[in-house]
N, CA, C and O atoms as CSV, one atom per row, in Angstrom:
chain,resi,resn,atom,element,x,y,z
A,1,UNK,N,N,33.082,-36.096,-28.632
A,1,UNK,CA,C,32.899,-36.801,-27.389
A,1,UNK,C,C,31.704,-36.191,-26.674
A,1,UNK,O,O,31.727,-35.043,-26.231
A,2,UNK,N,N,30.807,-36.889,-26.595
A,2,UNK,CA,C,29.251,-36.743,-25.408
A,2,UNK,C,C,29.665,-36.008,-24.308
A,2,UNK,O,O,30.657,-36.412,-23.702
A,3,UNK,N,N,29.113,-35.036,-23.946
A,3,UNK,CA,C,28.915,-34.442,-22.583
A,3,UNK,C,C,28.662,-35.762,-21.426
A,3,UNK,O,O,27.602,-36.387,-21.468
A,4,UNK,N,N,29.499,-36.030,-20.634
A,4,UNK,CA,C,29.041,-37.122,-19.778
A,4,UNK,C,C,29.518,-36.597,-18.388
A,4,UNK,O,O,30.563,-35.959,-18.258
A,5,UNK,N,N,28.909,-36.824,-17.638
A,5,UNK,CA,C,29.612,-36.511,-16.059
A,5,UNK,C,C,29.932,-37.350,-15.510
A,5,UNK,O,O,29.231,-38.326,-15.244
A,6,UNK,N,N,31.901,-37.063,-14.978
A,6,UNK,CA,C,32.378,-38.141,-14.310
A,6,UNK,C,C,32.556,-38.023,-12.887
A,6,UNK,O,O,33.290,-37.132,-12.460
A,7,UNK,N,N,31.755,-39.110,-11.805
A,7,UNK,CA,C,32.130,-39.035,-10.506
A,7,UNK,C,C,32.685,-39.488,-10.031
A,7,UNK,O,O,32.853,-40.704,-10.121
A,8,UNK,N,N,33.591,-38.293,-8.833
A,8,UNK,CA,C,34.791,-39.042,-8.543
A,8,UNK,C,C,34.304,-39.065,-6.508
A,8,UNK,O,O,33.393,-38.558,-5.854
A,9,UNK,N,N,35.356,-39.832,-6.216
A,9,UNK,CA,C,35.550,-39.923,-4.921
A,9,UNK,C,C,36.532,-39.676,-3.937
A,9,UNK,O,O,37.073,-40.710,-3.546
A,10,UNK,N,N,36.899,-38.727,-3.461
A,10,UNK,CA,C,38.363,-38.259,-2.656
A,10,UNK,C,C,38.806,-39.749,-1.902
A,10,UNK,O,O,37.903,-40.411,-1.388
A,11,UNK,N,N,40.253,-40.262,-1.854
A,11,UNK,CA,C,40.495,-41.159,-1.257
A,11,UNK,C,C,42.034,-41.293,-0.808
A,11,UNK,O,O,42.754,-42.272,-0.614
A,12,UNK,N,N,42.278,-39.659,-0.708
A,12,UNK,CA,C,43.452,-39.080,-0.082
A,12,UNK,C,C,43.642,-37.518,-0.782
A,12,UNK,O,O,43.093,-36.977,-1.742
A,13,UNK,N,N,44.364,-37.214,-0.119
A,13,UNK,CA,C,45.543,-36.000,-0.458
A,13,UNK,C,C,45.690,-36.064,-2.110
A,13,UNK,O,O,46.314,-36.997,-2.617
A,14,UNK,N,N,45.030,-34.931,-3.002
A,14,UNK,CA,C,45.462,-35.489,-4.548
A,14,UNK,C,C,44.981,-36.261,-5.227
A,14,UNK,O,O,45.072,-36.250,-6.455
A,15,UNK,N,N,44.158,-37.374,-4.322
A,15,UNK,CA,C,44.137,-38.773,-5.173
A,15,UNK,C,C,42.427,-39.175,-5.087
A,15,UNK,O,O,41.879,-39.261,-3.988
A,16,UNK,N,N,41.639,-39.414,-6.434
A,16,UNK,CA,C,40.451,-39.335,-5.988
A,16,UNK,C,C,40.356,-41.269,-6.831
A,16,UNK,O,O,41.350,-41.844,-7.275
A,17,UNK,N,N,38.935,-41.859,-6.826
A,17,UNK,CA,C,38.505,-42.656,-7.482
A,17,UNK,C,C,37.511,-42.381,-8.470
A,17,UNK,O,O,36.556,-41.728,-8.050
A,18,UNK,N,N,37.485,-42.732,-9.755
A,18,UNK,CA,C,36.518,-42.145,-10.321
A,18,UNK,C,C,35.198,-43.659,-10.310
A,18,UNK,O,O,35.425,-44.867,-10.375
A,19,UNK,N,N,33.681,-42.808,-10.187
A,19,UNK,CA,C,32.765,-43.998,-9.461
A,19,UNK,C,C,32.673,-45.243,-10.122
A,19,UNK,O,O,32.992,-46.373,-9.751
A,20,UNK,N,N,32.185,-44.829,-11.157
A,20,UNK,CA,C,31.743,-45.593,-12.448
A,20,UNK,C,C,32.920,-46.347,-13.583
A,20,UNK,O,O,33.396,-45.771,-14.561
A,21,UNK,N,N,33.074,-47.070,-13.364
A,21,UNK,CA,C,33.517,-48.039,-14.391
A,21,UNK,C,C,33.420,-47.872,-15.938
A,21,UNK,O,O,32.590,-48.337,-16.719
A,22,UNK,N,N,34.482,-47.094,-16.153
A,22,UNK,CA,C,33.808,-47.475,-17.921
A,22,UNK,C,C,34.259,-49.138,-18.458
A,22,UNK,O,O,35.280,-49.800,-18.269
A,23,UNK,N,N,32.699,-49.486,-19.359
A,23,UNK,CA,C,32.631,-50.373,-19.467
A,23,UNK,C,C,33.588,-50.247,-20.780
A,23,UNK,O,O,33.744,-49.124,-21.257
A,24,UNK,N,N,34.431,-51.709,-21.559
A,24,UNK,CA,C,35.144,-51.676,-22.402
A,24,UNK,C,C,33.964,-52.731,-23.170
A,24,UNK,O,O,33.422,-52.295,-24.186
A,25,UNK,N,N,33.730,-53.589,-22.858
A,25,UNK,CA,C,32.809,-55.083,-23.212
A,25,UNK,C,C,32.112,-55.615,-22.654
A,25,UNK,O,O,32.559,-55.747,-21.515
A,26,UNK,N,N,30.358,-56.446,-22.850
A,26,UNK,CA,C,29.979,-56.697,-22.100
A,26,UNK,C,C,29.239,-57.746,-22.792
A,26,UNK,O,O,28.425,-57.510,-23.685
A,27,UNK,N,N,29.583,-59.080,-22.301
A,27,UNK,CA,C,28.748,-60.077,-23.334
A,27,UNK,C,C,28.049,-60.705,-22.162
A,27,UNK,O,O,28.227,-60.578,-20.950
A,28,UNK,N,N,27.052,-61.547,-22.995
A,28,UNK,CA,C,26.510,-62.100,-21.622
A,28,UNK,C,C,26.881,-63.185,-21.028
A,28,UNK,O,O,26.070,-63.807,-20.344
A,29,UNK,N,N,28.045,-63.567,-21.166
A,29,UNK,CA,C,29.160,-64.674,-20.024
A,29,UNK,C,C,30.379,-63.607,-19.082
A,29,UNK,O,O,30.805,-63.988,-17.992
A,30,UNK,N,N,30.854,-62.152,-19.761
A,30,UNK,CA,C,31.728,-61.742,-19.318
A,30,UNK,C,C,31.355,-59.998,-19.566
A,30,UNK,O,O,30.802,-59.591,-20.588
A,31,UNK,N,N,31.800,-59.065,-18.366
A,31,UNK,CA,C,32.437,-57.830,-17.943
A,31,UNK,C,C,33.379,-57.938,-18.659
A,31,UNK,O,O,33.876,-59.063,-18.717
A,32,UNK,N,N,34.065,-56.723,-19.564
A,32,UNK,CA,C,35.246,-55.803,-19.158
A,32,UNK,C,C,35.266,-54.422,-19.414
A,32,UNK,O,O,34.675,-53.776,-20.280
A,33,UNK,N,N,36.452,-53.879,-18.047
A,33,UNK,CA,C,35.940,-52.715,-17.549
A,33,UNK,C,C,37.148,-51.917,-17.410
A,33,UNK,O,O,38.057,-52.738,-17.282
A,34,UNK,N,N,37.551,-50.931,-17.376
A,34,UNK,CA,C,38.537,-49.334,-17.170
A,34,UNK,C,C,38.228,-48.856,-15.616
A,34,UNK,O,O,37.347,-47.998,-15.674
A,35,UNK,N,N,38.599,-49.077,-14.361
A,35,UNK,CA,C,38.305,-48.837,-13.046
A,35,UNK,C,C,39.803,-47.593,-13.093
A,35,UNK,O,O,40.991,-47.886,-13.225
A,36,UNK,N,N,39.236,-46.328,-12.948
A,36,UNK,CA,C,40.416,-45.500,-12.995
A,36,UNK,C,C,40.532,-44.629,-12.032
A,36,UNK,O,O,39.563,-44.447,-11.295
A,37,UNK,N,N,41.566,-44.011,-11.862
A,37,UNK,CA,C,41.853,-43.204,-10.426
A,37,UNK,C,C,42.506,-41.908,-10.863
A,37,UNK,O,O,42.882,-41.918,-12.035
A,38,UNK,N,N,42.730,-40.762,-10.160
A,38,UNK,CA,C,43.085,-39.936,-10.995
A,38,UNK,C,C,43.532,-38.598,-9.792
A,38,UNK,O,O,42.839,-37.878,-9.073
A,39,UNK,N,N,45.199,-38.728,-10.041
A,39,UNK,CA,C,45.806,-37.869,-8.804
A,39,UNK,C,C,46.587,-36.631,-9.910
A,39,UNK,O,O,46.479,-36.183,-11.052
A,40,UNK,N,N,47.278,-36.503,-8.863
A,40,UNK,CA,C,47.753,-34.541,-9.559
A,40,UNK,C,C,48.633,-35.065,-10.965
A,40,UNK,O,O,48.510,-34.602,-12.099
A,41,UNK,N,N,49.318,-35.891,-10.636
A,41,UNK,CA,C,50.246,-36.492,-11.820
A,41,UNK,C,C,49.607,-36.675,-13.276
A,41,UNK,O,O,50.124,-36.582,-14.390
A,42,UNK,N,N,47.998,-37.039,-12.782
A,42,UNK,CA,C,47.606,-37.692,-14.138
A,42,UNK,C,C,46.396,-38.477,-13.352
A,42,UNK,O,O,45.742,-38.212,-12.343
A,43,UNK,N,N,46.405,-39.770,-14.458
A,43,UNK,CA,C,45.455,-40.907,-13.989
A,43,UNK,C,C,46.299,-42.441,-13.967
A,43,UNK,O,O,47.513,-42.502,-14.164
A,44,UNK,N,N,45.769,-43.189,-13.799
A,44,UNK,CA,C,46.011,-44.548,-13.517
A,44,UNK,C,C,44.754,-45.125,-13.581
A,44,UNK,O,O,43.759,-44.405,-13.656
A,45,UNK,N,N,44.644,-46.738,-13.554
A,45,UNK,CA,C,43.312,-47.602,-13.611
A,45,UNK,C,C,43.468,-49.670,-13.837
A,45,UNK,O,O,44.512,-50.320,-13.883
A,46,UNK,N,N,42.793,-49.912,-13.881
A,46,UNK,CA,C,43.130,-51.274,-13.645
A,46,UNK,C,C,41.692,-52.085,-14.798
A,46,UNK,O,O,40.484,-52.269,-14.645
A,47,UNK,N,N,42.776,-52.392,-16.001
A,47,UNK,CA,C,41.244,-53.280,-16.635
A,47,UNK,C,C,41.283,-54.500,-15.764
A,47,UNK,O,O,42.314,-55.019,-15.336
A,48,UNK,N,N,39.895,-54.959,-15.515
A,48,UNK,CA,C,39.509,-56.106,-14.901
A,48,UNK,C,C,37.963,-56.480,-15.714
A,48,UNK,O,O,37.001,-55.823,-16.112
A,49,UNK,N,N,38.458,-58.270,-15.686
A,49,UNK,CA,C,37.411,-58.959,-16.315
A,49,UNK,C,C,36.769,-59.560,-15.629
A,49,UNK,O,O,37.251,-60.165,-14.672
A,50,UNK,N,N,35.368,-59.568,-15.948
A,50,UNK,CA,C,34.295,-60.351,-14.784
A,50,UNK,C,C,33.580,-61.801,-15.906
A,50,UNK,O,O,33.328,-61.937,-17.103
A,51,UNK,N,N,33.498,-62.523,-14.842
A,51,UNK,CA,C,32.439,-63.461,-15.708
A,51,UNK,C,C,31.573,-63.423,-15.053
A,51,UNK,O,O,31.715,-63.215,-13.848
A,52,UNK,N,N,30.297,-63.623,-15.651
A,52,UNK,CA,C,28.848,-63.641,-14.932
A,52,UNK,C,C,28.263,-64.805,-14.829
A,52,UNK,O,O,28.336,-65.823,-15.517
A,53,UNK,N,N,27.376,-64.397,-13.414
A,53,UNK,CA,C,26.695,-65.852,-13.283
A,53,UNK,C,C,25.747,-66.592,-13.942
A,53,UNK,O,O,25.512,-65.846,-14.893
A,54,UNK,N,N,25.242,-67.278,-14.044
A,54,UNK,CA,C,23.804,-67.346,-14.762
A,54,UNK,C,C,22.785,-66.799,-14.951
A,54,UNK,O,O,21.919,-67.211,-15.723
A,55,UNK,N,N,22.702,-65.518,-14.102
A,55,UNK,CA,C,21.606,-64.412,-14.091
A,55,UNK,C,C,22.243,-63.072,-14.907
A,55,UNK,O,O,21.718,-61.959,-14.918
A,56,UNK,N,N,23.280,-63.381,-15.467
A,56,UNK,CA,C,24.262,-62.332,-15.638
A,56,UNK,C,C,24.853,-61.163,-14.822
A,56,UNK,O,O,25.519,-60.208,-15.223
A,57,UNK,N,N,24.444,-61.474,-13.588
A,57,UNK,CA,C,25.604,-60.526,-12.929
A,57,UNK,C,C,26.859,-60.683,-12.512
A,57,UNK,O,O,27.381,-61.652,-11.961
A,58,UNK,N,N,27.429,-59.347,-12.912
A,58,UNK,CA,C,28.750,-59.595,-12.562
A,58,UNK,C,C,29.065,-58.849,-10.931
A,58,UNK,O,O,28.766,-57.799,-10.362
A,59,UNK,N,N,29.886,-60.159,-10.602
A,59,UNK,CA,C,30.300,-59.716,-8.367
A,59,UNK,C,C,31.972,-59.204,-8.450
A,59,UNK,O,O,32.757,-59.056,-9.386
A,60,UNK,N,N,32.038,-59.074,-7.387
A,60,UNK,CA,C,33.672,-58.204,-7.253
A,60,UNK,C,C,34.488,-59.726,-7.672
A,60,UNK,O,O,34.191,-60.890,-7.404
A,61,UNK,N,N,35.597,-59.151,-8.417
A,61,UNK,CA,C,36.612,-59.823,-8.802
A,61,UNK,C,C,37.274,-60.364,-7.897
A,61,UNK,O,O,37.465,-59.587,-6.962
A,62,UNK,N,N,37.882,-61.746,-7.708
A,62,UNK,CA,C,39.274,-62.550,-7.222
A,62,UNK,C,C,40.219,-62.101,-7.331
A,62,UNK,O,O,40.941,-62.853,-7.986
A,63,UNK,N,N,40.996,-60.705,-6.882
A,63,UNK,CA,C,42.380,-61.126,-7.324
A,63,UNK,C,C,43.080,-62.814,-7.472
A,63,UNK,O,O,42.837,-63.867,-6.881
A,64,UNK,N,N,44.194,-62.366,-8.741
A,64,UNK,CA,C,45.175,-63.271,-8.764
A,64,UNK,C,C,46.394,-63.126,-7.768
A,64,UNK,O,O,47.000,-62.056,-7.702
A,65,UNK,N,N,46.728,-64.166,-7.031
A,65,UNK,CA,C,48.074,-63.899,-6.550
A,65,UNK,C,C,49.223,-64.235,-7.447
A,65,UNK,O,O,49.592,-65.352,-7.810
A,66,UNK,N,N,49.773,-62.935,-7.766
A,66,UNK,CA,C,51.275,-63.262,-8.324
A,66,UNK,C,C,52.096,-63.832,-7.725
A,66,UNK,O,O,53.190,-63.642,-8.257
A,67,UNK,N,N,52.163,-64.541,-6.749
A,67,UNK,CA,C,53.112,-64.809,-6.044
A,67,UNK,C,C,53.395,-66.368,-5.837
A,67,UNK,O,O,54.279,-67.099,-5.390
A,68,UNK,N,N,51.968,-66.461,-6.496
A,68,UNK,CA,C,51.535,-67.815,-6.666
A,68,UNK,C,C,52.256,-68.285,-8.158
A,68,UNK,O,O,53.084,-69.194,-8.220
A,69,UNK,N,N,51.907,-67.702,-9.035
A,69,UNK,CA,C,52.244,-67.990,-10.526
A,69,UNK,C,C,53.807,-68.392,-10.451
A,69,UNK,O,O,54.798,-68.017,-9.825
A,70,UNK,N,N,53.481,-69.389,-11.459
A,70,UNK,CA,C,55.258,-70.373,-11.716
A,70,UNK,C,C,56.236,-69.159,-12.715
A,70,UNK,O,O,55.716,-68.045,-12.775
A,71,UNK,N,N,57.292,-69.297,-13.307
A,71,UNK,CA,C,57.452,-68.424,-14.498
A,71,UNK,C,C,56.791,-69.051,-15.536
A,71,UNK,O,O,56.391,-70.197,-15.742
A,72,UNK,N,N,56.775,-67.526,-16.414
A,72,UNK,CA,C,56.136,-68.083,-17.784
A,72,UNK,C,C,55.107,-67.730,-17.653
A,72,UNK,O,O,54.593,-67.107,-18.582
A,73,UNK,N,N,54.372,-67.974,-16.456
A,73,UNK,CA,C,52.950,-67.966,-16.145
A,73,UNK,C,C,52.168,-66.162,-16.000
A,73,UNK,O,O,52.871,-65.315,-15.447
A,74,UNK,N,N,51.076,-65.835,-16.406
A,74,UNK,CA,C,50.395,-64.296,-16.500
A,74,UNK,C,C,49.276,-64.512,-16.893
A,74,UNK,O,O,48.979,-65.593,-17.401
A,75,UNK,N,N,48.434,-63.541,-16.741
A,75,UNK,CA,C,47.494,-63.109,-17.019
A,75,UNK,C,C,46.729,-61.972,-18.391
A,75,UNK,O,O,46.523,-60.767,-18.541
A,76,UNK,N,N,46.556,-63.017,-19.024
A,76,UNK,CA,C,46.094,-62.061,-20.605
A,76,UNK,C,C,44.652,-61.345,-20.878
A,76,UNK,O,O,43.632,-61.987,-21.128
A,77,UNK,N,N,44.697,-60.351,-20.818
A,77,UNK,CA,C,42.793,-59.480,-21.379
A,77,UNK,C,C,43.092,-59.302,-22.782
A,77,UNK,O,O,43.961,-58.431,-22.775
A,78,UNK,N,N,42.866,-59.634,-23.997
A,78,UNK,CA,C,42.374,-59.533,-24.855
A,78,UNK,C,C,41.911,-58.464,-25.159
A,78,UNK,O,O,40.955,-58.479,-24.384
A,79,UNK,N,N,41.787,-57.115,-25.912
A,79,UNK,CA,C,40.703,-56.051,-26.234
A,79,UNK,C,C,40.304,-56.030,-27.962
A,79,UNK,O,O,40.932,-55.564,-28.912
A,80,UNK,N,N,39.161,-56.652,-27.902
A,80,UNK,CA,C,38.860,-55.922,-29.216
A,80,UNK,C,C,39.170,-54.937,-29.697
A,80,UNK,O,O,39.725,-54.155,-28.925
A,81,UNK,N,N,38.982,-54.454,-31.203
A,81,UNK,CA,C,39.248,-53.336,-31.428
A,81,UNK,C,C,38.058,-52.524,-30.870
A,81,UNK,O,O,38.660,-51.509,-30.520
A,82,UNK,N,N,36.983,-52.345,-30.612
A,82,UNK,CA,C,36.102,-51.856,-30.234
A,82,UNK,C,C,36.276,-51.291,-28.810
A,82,UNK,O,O,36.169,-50.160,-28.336
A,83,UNK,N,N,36.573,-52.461,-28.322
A,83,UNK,CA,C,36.778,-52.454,-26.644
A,83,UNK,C,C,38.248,-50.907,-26.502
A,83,UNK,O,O,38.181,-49.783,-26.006
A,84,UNK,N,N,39.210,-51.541,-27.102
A,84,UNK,CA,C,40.255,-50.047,-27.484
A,84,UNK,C,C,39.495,-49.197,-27.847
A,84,UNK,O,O,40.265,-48.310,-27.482
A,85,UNK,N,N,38.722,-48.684,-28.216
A,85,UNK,CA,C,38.519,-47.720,-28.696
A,85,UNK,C,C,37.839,-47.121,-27.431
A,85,UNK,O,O,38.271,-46.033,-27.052
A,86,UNK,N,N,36.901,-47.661,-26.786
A,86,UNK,CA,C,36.194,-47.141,-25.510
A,86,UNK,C,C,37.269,-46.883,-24.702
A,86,UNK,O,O,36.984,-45.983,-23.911
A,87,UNK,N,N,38.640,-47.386,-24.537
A,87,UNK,CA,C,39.638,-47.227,-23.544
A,87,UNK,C,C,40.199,-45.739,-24.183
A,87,UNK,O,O,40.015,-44.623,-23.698
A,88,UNK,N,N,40.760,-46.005,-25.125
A,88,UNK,CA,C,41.279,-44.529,-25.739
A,88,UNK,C,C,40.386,-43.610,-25.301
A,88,UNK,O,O,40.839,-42.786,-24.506
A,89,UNK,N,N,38.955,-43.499,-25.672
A,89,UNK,CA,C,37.804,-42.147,-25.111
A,89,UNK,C,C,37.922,-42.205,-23.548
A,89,UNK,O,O,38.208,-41.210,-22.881
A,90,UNK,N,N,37.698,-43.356,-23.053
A,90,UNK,CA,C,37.997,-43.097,-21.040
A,90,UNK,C,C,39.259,-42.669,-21.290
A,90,UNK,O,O,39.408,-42.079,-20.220
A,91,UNK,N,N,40.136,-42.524,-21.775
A,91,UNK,CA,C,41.505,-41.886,-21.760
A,91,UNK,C,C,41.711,-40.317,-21.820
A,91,UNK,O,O,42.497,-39.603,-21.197
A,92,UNK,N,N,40.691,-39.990,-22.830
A,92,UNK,CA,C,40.271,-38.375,-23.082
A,92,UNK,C,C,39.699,-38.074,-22.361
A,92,UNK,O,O,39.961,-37.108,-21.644
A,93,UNK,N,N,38.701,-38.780,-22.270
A,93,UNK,CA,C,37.800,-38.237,-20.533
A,93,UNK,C,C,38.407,-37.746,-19.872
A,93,UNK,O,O,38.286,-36.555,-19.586
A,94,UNK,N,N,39.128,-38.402,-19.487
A,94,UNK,CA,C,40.145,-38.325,-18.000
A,94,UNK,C,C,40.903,-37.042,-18.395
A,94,UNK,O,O,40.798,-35.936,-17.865
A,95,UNK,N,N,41.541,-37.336,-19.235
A,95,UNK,CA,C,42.561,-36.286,-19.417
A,95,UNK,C,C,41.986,-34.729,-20.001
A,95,UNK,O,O,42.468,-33.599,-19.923
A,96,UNK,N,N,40.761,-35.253,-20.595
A,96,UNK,CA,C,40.074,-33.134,-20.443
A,96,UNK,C,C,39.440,-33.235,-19.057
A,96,UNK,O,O,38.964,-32.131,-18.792
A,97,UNK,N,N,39.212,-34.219,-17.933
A,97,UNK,CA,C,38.790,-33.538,-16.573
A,97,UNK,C,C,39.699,-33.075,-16.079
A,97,UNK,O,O,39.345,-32.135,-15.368
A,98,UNK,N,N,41.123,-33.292,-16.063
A,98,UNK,CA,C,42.416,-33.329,-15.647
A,98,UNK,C,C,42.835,-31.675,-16.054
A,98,UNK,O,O,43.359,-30.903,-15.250
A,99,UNK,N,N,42.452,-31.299,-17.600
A,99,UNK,CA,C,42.384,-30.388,-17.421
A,99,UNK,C,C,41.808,-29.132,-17.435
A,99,UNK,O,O,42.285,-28.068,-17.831
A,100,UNK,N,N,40.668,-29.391,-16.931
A,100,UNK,CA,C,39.526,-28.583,-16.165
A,100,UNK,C,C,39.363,-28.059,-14.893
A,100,UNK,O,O,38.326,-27.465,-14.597
C-alpha cells in the first residue's frame, strides 16, 4: 500500500471527517465514491453515486428520502470487482491510521 496522506477534519469530541473521498469508479457519465468518518470506535462512511453533467462534473448528491419509498422499494450501487478492491484498501487505510 502507497504512502498516501489522509486528511481529516475534527467534527466533534472523537469524531473527525476524513477530506477526500476515495474514489471507487469514475466513468464519464458517473462518480463512485467511499466518504468516510472515523471516531474512537473505528470508522464508518457512506458510498454515494454521482452522475455528471455534460461537462463531467460531478455536484453534491440528492439525498433519497426513505420515507418516501413504497415496500420493496431501495436503492442499489453495484461495485465492480475493481471498485471492491479500492474499498477494501480505503478500508486498510483507515484502519492502519486508526492505528497510529
Amino acid at each position: 500500500m502507497p504512502d498516501e496522506t489522509i486528511t481529516t477534519r475534527s467534527v466533534g469530541r472523537g469524531f473527525a471527517e476524513v477530506e477526500e473521498d476515495f474514489v471507487l469508479d469514475d466513468t464519464p457519465r458517473t462518480k463512485t465514491v467511499f466518504r468516510a468518518q472515523i471516531h474512537r470506535g473505528g470508522f464508518r462512511g457512506q458510498i454515494i453515486r454521482y452522475r455528471k453533467d455534460a461537462n463531467g462534473n460531478s455536484e453534491e448528491v440528492v439525498p433519497v428520502n426513505f420515507n418516501q419509498l413504497h415496500e420493496n422499494e431501495g436503492v442499489e450501487i453495484k461495485l465492480k470487482t475493481e471498485a471492491a478492491k479500492k474499498l477494501d484498501e480505503a478500508f486498510a487505510k483507515l484502519t492502519q491510521l486508526l492505528q497510529e
